[in-house]
KEPAZA-794507 format. One line per field, with one value per atom (N, C-alpha, C, O): chain; atom name; residue in one letter; x, y, z; residue number from 1. Coordinates in steps of 0.2 Angstrom, whole numbers. Example, Ala and Ser with C-alpha at 12.3 -4.5 7.8 and 13.67 -1.06 7.14 Angstrom:
BEGIN
mol <- c(A	A	A	A	A	A	A	A)
atom <- c(N	CA	C	O	N	CA	C	O)
type <- c(a	a	a	a	s	s	s	s)
xx <- c(66	62	66	71	64	68	64	67)
yy <- c(-28	-22	-16	-17	-11	-5	0	6)
zz <- c(39	39	39	42	35	36	39	40)
seq <- c(1	1	1	1	2	2	2	2)
END
This chain:
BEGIN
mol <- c(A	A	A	A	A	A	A	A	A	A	A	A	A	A	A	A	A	A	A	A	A	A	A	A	A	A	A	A	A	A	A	A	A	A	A	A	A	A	A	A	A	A	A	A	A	A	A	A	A	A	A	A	A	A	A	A	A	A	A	A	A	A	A	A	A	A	A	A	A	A	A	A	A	A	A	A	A	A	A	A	A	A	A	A	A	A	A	A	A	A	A	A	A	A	A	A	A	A	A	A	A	A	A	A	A	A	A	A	A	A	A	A	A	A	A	A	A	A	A	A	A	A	A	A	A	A	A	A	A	A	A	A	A	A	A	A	A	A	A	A	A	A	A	A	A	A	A	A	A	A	A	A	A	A	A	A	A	A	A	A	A	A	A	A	A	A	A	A	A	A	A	A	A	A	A	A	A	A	A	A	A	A	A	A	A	A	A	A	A	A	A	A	A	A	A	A	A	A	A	A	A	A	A	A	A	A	A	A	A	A	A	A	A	A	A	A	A	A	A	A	A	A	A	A	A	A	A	A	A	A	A	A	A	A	A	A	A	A	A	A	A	A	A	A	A	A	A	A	A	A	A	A	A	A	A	A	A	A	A	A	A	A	A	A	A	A	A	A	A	A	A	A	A	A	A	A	A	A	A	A	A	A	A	A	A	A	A	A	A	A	A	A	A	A	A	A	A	A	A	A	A	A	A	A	A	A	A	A	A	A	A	A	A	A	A	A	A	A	A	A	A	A	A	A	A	A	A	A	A	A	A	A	A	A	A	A	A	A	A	A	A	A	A	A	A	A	A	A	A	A	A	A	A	A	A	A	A	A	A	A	A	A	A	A	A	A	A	A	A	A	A	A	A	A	A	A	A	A	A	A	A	A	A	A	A	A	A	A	A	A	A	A	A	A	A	A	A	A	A	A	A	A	A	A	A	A	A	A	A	A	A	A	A	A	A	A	A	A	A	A	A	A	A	A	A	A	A	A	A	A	A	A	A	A	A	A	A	A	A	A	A	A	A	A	A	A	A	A	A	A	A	A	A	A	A	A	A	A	A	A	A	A	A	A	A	A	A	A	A	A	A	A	A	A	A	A	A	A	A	A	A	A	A	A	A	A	A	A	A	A	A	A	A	A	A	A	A	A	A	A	A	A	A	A	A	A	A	A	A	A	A	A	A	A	A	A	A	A	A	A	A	A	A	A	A	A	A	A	A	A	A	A	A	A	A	A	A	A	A	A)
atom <- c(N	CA	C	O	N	CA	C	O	N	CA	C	O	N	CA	C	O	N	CA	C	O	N	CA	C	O	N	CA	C	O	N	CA	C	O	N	CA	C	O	N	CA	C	O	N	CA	C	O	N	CA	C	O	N	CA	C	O	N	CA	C	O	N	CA	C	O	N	CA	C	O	N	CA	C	O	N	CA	C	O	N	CA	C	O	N	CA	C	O	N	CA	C	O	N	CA	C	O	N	CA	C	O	N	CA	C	O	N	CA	C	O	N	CA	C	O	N	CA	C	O	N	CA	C	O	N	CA	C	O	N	CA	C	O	N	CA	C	O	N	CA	C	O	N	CA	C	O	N	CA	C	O	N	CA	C	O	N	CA	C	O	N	CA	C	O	N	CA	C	O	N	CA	C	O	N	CA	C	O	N	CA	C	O	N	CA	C	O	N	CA	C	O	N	CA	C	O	N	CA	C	O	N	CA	C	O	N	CA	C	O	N	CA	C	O	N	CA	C	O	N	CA	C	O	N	CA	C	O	N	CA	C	O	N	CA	C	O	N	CA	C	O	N	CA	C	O	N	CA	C	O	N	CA	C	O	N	CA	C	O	N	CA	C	O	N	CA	C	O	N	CA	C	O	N	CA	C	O	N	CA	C	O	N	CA	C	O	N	CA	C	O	N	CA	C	O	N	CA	C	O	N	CA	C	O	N	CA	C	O	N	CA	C	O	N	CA	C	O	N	CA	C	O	N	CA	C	O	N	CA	C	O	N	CA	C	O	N	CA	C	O	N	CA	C	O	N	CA	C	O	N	CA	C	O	N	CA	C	O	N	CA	C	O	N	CA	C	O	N	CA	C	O	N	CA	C	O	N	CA	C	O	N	CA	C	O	N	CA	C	O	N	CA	C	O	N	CA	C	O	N	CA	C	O	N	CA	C	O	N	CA	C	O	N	CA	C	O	N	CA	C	O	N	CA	C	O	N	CA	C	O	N	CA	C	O	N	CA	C	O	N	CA	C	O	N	CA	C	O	N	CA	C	O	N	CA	C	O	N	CA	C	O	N	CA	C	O	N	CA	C	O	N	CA	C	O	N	CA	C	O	N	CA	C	O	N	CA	C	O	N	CA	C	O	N	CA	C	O	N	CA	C	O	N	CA	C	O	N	CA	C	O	N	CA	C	O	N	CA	C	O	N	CA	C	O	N	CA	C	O	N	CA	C	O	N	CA	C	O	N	CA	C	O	N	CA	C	O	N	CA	C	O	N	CA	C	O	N	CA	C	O	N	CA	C	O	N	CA	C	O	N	CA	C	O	N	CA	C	O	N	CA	C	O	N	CA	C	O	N	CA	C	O	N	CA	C	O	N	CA	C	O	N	CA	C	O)
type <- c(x	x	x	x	x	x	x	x	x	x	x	x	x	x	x	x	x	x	x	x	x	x	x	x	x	x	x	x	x	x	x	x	x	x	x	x	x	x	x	x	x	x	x	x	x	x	x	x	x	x	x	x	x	x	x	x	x	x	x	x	x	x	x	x	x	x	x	x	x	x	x	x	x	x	x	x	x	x	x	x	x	x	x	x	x	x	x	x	x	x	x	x	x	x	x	x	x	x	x	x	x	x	x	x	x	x	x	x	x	x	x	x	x	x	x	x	x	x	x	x	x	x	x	x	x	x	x	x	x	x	x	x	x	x	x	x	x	x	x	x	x	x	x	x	x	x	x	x	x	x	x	x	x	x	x	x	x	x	x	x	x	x	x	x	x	x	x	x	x	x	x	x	x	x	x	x	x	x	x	x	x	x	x	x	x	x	x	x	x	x	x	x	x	x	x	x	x	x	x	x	x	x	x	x	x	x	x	x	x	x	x	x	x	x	x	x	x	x	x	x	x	x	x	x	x	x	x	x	x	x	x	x	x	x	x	x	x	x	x	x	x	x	x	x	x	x	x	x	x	x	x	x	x	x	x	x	x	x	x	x	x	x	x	x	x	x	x	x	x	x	x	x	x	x	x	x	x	x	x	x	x	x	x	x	x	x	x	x	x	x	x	x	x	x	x	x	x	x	x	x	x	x	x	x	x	x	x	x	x	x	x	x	x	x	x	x	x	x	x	x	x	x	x	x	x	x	x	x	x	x	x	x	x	x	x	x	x	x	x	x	x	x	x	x	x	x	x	x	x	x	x	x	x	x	x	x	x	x	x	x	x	x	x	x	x	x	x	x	x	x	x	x	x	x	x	x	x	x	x	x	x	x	x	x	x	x	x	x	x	x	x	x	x	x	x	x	x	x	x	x	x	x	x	x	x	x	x	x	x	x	x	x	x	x	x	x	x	x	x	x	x	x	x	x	x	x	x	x	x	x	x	x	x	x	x	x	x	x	x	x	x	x	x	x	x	x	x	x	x	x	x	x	x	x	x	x	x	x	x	x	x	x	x	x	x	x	x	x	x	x	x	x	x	x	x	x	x	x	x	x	x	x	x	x	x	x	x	x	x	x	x	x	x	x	x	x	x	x	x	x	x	x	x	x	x	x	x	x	x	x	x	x	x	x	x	x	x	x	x	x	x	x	x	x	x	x	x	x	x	x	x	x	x	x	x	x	x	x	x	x)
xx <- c(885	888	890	896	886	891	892	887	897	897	892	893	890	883	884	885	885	887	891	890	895	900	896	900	889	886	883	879	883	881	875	872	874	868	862	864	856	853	853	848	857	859	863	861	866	873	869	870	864	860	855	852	854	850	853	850	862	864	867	867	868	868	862	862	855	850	848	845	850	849	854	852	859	865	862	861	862	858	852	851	848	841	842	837	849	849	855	856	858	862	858	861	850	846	841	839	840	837	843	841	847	850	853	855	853	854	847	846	841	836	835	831	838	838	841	838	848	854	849	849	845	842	836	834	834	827	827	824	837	839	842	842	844	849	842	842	836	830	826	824	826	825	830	828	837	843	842	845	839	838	835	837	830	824	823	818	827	829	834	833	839	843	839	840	834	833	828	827	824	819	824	824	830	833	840	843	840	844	840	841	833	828	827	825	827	826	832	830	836	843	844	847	843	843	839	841	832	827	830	829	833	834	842	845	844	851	849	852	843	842	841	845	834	834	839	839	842	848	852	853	853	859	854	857	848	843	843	843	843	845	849	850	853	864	864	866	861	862	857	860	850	846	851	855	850	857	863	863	866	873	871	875	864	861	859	861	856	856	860	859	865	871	874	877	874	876	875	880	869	867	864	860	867	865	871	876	869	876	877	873	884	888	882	878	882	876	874	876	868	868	863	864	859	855	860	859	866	869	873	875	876	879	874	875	868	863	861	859	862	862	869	869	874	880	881	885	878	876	871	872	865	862	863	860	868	872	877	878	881	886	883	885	878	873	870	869	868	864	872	872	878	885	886	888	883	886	880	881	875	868	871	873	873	876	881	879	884	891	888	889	884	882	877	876	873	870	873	872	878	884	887	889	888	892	886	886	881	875	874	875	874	874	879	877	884	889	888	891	884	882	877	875	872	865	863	857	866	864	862	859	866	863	869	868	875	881	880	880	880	876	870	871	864	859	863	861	867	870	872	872	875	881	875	875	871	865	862	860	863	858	861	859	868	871	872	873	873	872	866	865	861	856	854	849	858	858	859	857	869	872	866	863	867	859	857	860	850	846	852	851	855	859	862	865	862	866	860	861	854	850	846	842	845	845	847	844	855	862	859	857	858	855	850	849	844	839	841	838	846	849	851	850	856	860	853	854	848	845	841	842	838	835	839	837	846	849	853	856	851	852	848	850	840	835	833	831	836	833	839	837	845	850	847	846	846	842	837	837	832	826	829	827	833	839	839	838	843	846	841	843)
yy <- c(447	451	447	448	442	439	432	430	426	421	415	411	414	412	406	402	404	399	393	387	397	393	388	385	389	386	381	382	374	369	364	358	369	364	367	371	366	369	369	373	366	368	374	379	374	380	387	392	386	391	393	398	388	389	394	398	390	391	401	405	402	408	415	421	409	415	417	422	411	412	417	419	418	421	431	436	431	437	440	446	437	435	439	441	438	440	446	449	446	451	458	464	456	461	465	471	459	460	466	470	466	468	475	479	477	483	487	492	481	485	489	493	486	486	493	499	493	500	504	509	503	509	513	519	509	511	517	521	513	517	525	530	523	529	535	541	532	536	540	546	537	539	544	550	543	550	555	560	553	557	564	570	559	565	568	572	566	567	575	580	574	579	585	591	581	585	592	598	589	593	599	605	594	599	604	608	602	608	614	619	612	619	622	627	619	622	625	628	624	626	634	639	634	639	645	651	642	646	650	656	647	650	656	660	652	653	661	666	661	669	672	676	668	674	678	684	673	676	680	685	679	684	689	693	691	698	700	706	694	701	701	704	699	703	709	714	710	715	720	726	720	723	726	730	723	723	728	733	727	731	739	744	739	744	747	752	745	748	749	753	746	746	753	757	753	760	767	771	767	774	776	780	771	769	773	773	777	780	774	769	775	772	770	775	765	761	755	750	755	749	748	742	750	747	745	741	749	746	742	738	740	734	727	723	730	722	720	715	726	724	722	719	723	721	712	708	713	705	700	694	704	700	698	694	701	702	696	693	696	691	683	678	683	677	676	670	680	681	674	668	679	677	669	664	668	662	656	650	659	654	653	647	661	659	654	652	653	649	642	637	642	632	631	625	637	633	632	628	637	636	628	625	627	618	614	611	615	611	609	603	616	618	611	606	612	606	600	597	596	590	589	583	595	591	597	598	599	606	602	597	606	603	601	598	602	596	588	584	588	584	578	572	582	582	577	571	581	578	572	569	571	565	561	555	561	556	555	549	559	558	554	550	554	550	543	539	541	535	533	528	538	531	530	527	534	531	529	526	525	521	514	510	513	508	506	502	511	510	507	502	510	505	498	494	497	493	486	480	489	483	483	477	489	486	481	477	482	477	472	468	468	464	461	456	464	461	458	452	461	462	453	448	456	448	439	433	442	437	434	429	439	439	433	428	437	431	425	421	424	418	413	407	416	413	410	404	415	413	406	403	406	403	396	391	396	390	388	383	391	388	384	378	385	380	374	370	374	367	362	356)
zz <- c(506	511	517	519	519	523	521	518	522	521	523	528	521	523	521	526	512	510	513	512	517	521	528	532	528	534	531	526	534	529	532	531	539	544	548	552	548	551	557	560	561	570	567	569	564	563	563	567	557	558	562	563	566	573	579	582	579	585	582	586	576	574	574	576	572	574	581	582	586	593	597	603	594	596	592	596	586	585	588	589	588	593	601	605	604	609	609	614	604	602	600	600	598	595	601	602	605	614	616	620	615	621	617	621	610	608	610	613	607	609	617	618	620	628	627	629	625	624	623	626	617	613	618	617	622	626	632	635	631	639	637	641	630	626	625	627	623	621	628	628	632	639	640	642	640	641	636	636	630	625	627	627	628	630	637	638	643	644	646	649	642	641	637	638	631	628	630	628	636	641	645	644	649	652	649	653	644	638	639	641	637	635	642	642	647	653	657	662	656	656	652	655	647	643	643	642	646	648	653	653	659	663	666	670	661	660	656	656	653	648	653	656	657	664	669	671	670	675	670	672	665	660	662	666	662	661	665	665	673	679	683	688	678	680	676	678	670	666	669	669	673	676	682	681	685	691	690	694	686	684	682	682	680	677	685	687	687	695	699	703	699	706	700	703	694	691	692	692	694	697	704	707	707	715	717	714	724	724	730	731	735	738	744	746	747	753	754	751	757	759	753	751	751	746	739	735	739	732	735	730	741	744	740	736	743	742	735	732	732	722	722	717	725	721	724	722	730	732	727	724	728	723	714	710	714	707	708	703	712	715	714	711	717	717	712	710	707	700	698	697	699	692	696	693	703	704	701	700	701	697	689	687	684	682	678	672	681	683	684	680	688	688	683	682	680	674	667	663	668	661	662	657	668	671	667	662	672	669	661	660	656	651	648	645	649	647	649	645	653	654	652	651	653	650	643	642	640	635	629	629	624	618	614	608	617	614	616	612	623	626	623	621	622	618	611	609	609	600	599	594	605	606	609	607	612	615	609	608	604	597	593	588	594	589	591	587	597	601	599	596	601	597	589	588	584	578	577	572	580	579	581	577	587	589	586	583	583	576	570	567	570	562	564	560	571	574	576	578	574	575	570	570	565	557	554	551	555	554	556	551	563	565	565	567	561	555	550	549	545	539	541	539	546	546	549	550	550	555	547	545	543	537	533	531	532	527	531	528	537	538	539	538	541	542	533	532	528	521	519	514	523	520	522	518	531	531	531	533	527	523	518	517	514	509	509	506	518	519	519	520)
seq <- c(1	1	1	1	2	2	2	2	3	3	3	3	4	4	4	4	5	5	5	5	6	6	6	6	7	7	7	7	8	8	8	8	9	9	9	9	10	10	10	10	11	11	11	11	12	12	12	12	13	13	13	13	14	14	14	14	15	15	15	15	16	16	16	16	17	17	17	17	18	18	18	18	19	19	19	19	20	20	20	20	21	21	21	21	22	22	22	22	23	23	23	23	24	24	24	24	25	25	25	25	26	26	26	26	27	27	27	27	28	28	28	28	29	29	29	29	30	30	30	30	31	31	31	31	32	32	32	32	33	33	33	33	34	34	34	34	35	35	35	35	36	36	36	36	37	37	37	37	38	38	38	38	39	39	39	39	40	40	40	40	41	41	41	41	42	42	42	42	43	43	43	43	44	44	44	44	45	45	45	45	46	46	46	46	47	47	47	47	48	48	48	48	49	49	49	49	50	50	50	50	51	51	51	51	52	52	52	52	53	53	53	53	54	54	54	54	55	55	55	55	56	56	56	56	57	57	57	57	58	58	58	58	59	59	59	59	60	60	60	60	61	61	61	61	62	62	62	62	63	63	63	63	64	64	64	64	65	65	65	65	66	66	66	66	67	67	67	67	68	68	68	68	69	69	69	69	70	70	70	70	71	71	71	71	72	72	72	72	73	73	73	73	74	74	74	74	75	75	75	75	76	76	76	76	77	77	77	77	78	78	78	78	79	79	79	79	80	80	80	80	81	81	81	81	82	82	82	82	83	83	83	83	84	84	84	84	85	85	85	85	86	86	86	86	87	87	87	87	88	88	88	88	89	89	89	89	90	90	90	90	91	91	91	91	92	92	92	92	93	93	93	93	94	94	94	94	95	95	95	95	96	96	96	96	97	97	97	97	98	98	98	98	99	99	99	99	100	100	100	100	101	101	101	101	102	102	102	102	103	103	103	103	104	104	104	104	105	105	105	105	106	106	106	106	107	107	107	107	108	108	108	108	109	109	109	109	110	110	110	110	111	111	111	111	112	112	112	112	113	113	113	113	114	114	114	114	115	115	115	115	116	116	116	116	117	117	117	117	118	118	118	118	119	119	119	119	120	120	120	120	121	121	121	121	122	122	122	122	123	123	123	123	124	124	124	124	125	125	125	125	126	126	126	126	127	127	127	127	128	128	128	128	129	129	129	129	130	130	130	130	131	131	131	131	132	132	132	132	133	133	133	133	134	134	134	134	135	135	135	135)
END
């Protein structure tokens, strides 16, 4: 898989696994941070949605009251509190899109990229470490 053959000295392979060695430090570094936003997002997706159900439930309560309310001050203040419910609303649907569960997927696939990306860099540290036991 990779030209390994082509390396014909044990500094070569030194100065290659030192260079992978810190290429692996520093994915695992990516991968720690990525894992932390994972979970992260993943906490506040479901608590977003949690509450995002509530409010849908008392805009629809709401609408149901300000319906049979006749004209006054008491249906002024449901069609305020209703006002306030849609503008809650509104900022957890924004929220939803930066920390929801699209959010969530795309953090999920950043860090399997990682993980295969520091697989990769075993894979490569393995067959060099075996090439220069050879030399």
């Amino acid at each position: 898989m990779y030209s390994l053959n082509r390396i014909t000295t044990v500094a070569d392979c030194d100065v290659l696994l030192s260079w992978a060695t810190k290429e692996k430090e520093e994915l695992a570094h990516k991968r720690y941070t990525e894992q932390r936003v994972t979970t992260t997002y993943s906490t506040t997706s479901i608590e977003i949605e949690a509450v995002l159900q509530g409010v849908l439930t008392e805009i629809a309560a709401e609408e149901n009251i300000i319906a049979v309310l006749p004209e006054g001050k008491q249906k002024e203040e449901h069609v305020k509190k209703k006002t306030r419910l849609e503008y809650k609303k509104f900022l957890l649907e924004n929220r939803r899109e930066s920390y929801g569960v699209v959010a969530l997927l795309e953090n999920e696939l950043d860090l399997e990229r990682l993980n295969k990306e520091i697989a990769e860099v075993d894979v490569f540290i393995a067959g060099v470490t075996a090439h220069r036991n050879t030399l």
